[in-house]
C-alpha positions, 0 to 999 in steps of 0.5 A: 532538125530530123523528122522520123516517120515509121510507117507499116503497111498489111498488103493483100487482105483476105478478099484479094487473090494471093499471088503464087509467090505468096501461096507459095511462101504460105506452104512452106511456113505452114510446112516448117511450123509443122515440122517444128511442132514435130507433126511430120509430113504426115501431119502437114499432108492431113490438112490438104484434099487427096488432089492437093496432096498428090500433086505436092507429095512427088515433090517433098517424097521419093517414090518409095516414101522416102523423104527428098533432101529439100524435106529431110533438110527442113525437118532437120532445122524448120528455122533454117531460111535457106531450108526454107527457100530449097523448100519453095524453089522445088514447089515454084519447079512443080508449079512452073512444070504443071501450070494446072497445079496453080489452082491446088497450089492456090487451095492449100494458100486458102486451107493455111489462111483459114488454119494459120491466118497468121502464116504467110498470106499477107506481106507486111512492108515496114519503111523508116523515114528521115532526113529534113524537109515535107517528105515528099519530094526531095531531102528523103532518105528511105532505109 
């Protein structure tokens, strides 16, 4: 006899601080979709505050306004996972050279929440469960 359990768990809820691996995963969804839909890094620069935007800008855009390799890859193919991680290691860089920019970093997690609740502030666990016995202690196998 197997017994099967799935079990899907929401972590974080809108009244819990979002982690900044988690604000961080939001820009850059938020970012991809924007570019998916063809709205530019203009588009995407449009939803955030001046400070926000010039803190971030530096890190998607060269002085001259050029877009850096991490953005042109992304705008390229904004389904690309590893665009997506080049993406998110530059703004992790940012943030770790300016640990002040975690406060505009967190802003933008909050404007993505409200604009695209469905966008990356939340995680979502997904365990699957079988083998015999209670469940709870031994005779567990979890994929």
């Amino acid at each position: 006899k197997v017994n099967i359990i799935f079990v899907n768990y929401k972590i974080i809820t809108a009244m819990e601080p979002i982690t900044t691996a988690v604000a961080i995963n939001a820009v850059v969804l938020y970012l991809a979709k924007k570019l998916a839909d063809n709205k530019g890094i203009s588009g995407f620069f449009n939803d955030f505050t001046e400070a926000s935007v010039a803190w971030i800008k530096p890190v998607f855009l060269t002085e001259e306004g050029k877009e850096k390799e991490v953005i042109a890859d992304l705008t390229a193919d904004p389904n690309e996972q590893l665009n997506k991680d080049a993406v998110a290691t530059a703004i992790a860089k940012a943030v770790k050279k300016n640990p002040d920019a975690e406060q505009l970093l967190q802003e933008m997690a909050k404007v993505i929440q409200q604009n695209e609740p469905s966008l990356g502030t939340q995680n979502t666990i997904n365990q699957h469960h079988s083998g015999s016995g209670d469940n709870v202690g031994r005779d567990k196998i979890v994929r």
